[in-house]
Structure formats: structure tokens, C-alpha cells
N, C-alpha and C positions, 0 to 999 in steps of 0.2 A: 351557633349563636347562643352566647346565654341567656336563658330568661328572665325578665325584671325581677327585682327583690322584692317581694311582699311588702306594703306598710307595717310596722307596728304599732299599733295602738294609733292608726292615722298616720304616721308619719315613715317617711320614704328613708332606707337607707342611708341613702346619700345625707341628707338632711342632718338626721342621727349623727355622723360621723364629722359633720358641721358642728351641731353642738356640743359632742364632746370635745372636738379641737379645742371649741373657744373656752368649754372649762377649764381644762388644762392650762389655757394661755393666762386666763382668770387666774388659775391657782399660783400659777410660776411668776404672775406678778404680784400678790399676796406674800409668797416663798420669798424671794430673791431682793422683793423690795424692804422686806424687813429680815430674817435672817440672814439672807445674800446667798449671793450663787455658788460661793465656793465651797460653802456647809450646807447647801443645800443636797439632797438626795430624792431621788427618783420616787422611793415608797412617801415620802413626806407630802411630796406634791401630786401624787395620785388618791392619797388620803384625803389634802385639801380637797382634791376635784369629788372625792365620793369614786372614784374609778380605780379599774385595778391597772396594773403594769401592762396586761395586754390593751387594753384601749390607748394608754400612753405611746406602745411603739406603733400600733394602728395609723398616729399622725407624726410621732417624732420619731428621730435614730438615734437621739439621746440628749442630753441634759443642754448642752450647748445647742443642737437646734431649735430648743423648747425659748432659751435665751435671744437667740435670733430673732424668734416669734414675737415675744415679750418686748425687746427693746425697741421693733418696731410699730406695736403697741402703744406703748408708752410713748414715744416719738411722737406718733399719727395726734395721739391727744393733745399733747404738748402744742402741737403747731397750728390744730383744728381751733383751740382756748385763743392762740393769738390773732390767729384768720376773722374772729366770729370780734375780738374785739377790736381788731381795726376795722372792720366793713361798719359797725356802730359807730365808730368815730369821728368828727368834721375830716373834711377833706384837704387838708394841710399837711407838709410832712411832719412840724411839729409835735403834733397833735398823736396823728397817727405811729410813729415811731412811739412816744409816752403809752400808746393805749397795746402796741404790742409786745412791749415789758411788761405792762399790768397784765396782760393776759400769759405769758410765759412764768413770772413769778409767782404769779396766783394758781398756776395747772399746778406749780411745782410746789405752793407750800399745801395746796388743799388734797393732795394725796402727795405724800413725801416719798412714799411707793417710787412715783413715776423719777424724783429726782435722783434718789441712790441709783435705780437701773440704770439712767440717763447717763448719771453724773461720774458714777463709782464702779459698780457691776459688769460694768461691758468695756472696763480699759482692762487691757493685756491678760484677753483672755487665749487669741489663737489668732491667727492670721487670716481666716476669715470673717471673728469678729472684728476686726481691724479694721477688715474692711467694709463692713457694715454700718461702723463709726464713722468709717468717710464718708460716704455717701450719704448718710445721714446730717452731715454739717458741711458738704455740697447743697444738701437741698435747704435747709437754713439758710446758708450765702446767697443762695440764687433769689431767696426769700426779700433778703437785705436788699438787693437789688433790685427786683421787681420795686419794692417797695419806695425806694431813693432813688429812683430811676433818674431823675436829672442829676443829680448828683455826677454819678455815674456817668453819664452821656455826655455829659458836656466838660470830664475832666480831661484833661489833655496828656494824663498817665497812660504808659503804655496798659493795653489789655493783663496781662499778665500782672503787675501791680494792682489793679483792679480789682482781681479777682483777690489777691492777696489780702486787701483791703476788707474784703467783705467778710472775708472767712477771718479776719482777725476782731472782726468786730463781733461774729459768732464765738470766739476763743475768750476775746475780754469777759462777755458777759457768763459763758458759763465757769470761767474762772472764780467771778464773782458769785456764783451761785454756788459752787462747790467749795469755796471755803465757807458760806454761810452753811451750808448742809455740815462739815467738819469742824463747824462750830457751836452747835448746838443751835442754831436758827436764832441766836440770840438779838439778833439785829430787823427793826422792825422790815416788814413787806414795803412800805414806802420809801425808806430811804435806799433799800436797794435799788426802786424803780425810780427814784429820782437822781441818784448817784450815776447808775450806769445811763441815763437818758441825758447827761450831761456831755459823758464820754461820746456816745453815738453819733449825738448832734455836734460836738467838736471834730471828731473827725470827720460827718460829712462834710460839714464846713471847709473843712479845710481840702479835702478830696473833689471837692466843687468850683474848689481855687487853683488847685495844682496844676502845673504847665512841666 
């Protein structure tokens, strides 16, 4: 059996190896969000961290799982900014679909970081980020859904369109976001969130209606 690891200076191995991960993940969203992942390299983002290359493989096996890390990162924030303002919001679907664009478009213009990873850095990079981008706009859709739930529940489409539905309403809007991003963001935060809050509410509308 091996023996515990000493603290250093107070603090437990384990710990240590906790907070170097999450520099790294710090760094690689610093990296990737503004030069990008495909010019990015290993020594740049261990530099960002203050760490050398052996602490880098310590938690990653290379550049693309560091990306993984990161884009789920960046996600988790993305969705926590819309979580935090629909539960502040009146209790309307109205309301609360409006307040979770303002929250999605505001994570995304107040660190643009988080948008190029989101939006740009993590298409067609490998087959397991692929699939990481699914699951990631699964859990968006289910989001949709929790959220418009009568909508949902009481349309008469089969399941399967349904779900089609929901994930295209996550598709519209980061469409819309990703040419604002490819555009130089020249378009104010408001009329994105009032644009696409047109669309959302037209199609539950009409997802509400369907037989």
C-alpha cells in the first residue's frame, strides 16, 4: 500500500493536481479563444498556465483533450449565465425564453473567448469532438424543452419532430450568433436578443398548434 503524499506548503497532492488542471483549462481558454486551437501549441499554453509540459501531460494526452476540457468549460458557463437569468425572471414563457437569450448572448459577448470555442474552434475537429458538440446541443434541446414544456406536451407531433424542433431552435440561434461573431459583433446585443426571441416564440407557437 502506498503511503499518503505529504502536503506541500498545506496543500494535498491531489488538490495540487486539481489546480494545475484547472490552469491549464484557464489557459487553453485564453489560447484557443483568441488565437484558436489550430495555431495553438502545447509550449504557448503551458507558458499561459506558468507550467511546464510535464504538468500539461499529468492531466491531458494532448492538445485536443485540453479542447474537450475547455469547450465544456465554456458550455457549463454559457448555460449556468442562462439558468441564473431565467430563475430571476417572471414566471411566464414569454418572459423567461427573452431572459434566457439575454443570458446566452451576454455570456457570449462579455467573454468572446467563450463564443469562438463554442461557436468556431470545436467544428470539425475529430470524431470525438463531434461528438462532444452533440451532446452539448442535446443538452441545450432538453434545455428548450424543460423550459416550453407545454408547448411540447401538448403538441400532437410525433416525439421524433419534437425533439427535431428543439434542437433547431438551438441551431437557429447559434447560427445567429456565429455570423454576429464572423461579423465583427457589429450588431447591437439587443437586437440579437430581440430578433431571435421573435423566432423562438413563433415557433413555439406554432409547435403548440401542430396536430
Amino acid at each position: 500500500m502506498q503511503p499518503p503524499t505529504r502536503p506541500y506548503r498545506g496543500t494535498a497532492a491531489g488538490q495540487r493536481v486539481t489546480e494545475r488542471r484547472d490552469r491549464l483549462i484557464q489557459a487553453g481558454i485564453d489560447v484557443f479563444g483568441t488565437t484558436g486551437y489550430r495555431s495553438a501549441t502545447i509550449r504557448a499554453i503551458c507558458a499561459r498556465a506558468g507550467l511546464t509540459k510535464r504538468y500539461f501531460y499529468e492531466s491531458f494526452t494532448d492538445g485536443e483533450a485540453l479542447l474537450l476540457a475547455c469547450y465544456e468549460r465554456a458550455a457549463e458557463e454559457i448555460h449556468g449565465a442562462m439558468v441564473r437569468a431565467v430563475t430571476e425572471a417572471p414566471a411566464n414563457l414569454a418572459d423567461q425564453v427573452h431572459a434566457a437569450l439575454v443570458g446566452y448572448f451576454g455570456a457570449i459577448d462579455n467573454d468572446q473567448r467563450l463564443a469562438r470555442i463554442t461557436l468556431l474552434e470545436i467544428l470539425g475537429v475529430s470524431p470525438a469532438v463531434d461528438a462532444a458538440y452533440r451532446d452539448e446541443t442535446e443538452r441545450f434541446g432538453a434545455s428548450v424543452v424543460l423550459l416550453a414544456g407545454e408547448a411540447f406536451t401538448t403538441s400532437e407531433l410525433p416525439l421524433t419532430q419534437r425533439h427535431l424542433v428543439a434542437q433547431g431552435i438551438i441551431g437557429a440561434i447559434t447560427t445567429v450568433a456565429m455570423q454576429w461573431l464572423l461579423t465583427g459583433r457589429h450588431t447591437p446585443r439587443t437586437e440579437l436578443v430581440d430578433a431571435t426571441n421573435v423566432l423562438v416564440l413563433a415557433v413555439l407557437e406554432r409547435l403548440r398548434t401542430s396536430s
